[in-house]
C-alpha positions as CSV (number, residue, x, y, z in Angstrom):
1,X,11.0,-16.6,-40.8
2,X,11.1,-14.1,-43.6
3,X,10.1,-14.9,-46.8
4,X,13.3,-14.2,-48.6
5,X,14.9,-16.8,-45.8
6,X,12.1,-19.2,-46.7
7,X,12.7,-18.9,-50.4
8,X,17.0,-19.7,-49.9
9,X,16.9,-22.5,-47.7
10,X,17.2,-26.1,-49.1
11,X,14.2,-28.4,-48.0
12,X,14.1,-31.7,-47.1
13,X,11.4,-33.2,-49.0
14,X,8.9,-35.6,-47.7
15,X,6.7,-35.7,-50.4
16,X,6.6,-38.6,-52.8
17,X,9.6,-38.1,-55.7
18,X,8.3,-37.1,-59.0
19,X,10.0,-37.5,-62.3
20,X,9.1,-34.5,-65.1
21,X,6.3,-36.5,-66.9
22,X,4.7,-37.3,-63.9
23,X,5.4,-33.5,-62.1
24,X,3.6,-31.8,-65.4
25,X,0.5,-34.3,-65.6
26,X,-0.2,-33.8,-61.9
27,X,0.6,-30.2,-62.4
28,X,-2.0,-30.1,-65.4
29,X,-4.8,-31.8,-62.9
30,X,-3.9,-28.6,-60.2
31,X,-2.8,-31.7,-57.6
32,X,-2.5,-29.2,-54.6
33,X,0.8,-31.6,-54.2
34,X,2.2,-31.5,-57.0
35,X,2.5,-27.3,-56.9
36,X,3.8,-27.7,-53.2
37,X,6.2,-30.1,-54.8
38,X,7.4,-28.0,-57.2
39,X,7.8,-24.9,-55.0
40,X,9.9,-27.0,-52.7
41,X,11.8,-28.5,-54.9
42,X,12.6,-25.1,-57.0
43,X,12.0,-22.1,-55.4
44,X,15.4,-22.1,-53.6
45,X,17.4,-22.3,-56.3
46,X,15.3,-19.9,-58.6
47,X,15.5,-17.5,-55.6
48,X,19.3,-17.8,-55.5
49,X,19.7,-17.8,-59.1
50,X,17.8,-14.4,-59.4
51,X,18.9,-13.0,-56.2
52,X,23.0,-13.2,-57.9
53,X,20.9,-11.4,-61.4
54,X,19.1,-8.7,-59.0
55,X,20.8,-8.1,-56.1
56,X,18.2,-7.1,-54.1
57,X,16.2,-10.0,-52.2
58,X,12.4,-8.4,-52.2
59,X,12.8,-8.5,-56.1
60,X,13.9,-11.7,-56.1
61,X,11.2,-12.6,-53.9
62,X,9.0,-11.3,-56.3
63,X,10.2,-13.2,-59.4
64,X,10.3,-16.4,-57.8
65,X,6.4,-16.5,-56.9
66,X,5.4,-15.1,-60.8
67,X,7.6,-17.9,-61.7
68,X,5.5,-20.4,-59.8
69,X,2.2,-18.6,-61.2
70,X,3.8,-18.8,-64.8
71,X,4.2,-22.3,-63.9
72,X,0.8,-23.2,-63.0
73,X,-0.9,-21.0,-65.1
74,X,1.5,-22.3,-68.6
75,X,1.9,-25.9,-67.9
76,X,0.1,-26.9,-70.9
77,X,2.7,-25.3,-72.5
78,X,5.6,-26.7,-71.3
79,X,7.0,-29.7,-74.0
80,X,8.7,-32.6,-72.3
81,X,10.5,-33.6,-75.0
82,X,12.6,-29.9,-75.9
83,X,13.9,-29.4,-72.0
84,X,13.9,-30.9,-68.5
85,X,11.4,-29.2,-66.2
86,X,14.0,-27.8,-64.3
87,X,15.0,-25.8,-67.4
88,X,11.8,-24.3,-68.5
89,X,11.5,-23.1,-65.2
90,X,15.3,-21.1,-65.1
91,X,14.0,-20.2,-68.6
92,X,11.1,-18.3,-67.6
93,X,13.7,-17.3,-64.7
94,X,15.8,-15.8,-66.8
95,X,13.3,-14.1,-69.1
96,X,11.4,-12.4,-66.3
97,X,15.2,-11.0,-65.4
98,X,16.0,-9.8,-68.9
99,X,12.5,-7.9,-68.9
100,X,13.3,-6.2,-65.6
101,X,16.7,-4.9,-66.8
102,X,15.2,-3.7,-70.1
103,X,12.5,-1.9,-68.0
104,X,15.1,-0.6,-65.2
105,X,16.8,0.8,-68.4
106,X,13.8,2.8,-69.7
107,X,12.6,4.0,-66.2
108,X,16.1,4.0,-63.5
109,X,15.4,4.1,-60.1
110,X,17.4,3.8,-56.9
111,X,15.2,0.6,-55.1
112,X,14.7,1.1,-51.5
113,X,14.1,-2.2,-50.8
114,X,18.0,-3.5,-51.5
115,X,19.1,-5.4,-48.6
116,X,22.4,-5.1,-47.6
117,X,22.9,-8.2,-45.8
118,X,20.6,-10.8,-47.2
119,X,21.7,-14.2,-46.7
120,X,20.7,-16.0,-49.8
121,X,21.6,-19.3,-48.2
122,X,23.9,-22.5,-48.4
123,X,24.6,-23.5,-51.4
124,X,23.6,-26.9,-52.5
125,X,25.8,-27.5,-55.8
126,X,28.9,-28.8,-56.6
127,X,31.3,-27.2,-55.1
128,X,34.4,-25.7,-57.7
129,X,37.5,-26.7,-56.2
130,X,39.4,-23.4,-58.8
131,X,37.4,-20.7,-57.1
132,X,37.7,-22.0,-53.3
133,X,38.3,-18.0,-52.9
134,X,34.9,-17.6,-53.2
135,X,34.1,-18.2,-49.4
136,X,33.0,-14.2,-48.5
137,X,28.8,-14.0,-49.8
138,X,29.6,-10.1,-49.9
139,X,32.2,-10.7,-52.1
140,X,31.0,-12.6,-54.3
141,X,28.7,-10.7,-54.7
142,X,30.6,-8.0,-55.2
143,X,32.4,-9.9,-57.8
144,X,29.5,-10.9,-59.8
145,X,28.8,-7.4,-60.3
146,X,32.3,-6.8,-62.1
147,X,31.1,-9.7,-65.0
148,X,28.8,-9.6,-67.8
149,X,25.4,-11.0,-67.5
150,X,25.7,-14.2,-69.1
151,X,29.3,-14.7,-67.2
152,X,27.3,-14.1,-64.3
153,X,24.9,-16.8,-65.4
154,X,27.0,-19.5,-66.7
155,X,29.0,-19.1,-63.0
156,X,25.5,-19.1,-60.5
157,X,24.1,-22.1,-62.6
158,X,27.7,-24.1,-62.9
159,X,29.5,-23.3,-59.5
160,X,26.5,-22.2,-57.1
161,X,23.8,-24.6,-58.4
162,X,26.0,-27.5,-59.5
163,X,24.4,-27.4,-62.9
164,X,26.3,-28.9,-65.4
165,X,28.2,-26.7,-68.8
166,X,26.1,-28.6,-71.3
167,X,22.7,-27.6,-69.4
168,X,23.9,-24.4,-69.2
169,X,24.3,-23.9,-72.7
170,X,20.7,-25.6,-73.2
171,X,19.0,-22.7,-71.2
172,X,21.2,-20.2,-72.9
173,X,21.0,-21.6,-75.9
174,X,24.6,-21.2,-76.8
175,X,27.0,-23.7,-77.7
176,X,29.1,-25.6,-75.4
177,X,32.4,-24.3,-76.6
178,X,30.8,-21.0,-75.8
179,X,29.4,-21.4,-72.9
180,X,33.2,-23.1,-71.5
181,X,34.3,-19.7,-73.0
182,X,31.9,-17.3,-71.2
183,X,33.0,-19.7,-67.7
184,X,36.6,-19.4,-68.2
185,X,36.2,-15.5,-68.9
186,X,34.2,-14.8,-66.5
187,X,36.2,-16.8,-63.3
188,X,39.3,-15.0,-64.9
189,X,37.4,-11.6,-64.0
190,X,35.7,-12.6,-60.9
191,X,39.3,-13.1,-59.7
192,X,40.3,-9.9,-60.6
193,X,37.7,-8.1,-58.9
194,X,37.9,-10.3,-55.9
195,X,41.8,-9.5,-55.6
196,X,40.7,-6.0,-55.6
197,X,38.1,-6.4,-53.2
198,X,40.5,-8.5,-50.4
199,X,43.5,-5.1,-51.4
200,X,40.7,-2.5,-50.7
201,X,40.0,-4.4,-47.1
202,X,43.6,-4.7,-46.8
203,X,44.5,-1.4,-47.3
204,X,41.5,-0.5,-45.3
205,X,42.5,-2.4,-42.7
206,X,46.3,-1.0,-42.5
207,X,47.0,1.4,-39.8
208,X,47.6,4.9,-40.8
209,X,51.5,6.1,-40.7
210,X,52.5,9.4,-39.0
């Protein structure tokens, strides 16, 4: 199985449940476990998350293992008490993101490495009974691309990853009112681009008159 396919799937975990206090302390001791825990339990939804930011599944790949090395490495630095686990994680997520795009933007570059047809896998959130639409992966993707960056966030997180509004905001660090805004922007525009996605195939589709 490829890695990328590895990193999308859902697992079914058979290790022994840990809440945050006890994930961090066990973390903190370098419980072999505890890390294979965590990867488990987060990979696949930091690999989708930064697959719908990158759009290209070796990078991806990428940021999801320096994620899990940030983890190990900065555990003593995570707070338990100013975000869930699950947070600090997407944080450094989203960071490693930003830095990327800030660095694609001093040195452009066409990657060779964009897969076409990636499969990032099933998703395992709620699903968003107003955007049903969304049941084509290439057009969604497509779609995503039409938004702004935090749109794209505030929908991956809320619709993809069934994360609630108020923990989006938390790892945005926006309000709540804002963060509703930036949703019900952003699904107004990912309609729009899907419409124009499903015409183009139509019109693509139609036979040519004589």
């Amino acid at each position: 199985m490829l890695q990328g396919q590895l990193w999308s799937v859902s697992y079914n975990l058979n290790l022994t449940y840990m809440d945050d206090a006890s994930l961090v302390a066990a973390l903190g001791r370098g419980d072999a476990e505890a890390v294979e825990y965590a990867v488990q339990l987060y990979g696949p939804p930091l690999y989708r998350f930064a697959y719908y930011q990158l759009h290209d599944a070796m990078l991806a790949e990428d940021l999801v293992s320096e994620v899990m090395v940030r983890m190990v490495n900065g555990v003593d630095r995570f707070v338990l008490q100013q975000a869930t686990f699950q947070a600090w994680l997407f944080r450094i997520a989203r960071n490693l993101i930003a830095d990327h795009y800030r660095t694609a933007r001093r040195h452009p570059y066409v990657s060779l490495e964009a897969v076409l047809d990636a499969e990032p896998g099933k998703e395992p959130g709620q699903f968003d009974r107003n955007i049903d639409v969304l049941l084509d992966r290439e057009q969604l993707g497509t779609g995503l691309l039409a938004i702004t960056e935090e749109q794209r966030q505030v929908i991956v997180l809320h619709v993809i990853e069934g994360w609630e509004l108020p923990q989006v905001a938390e790892l945005l660090g926006r309000s709540l009112a804002s963060v509703k805004g930036l949703y019900y922007r952003g699904i107004q525009s990912l309609y729009r681009a899907l419409n124009h996605v499903a015409d183009h195939d139509t019109d693509e589709d139609r036979p040519a008159t004589k």
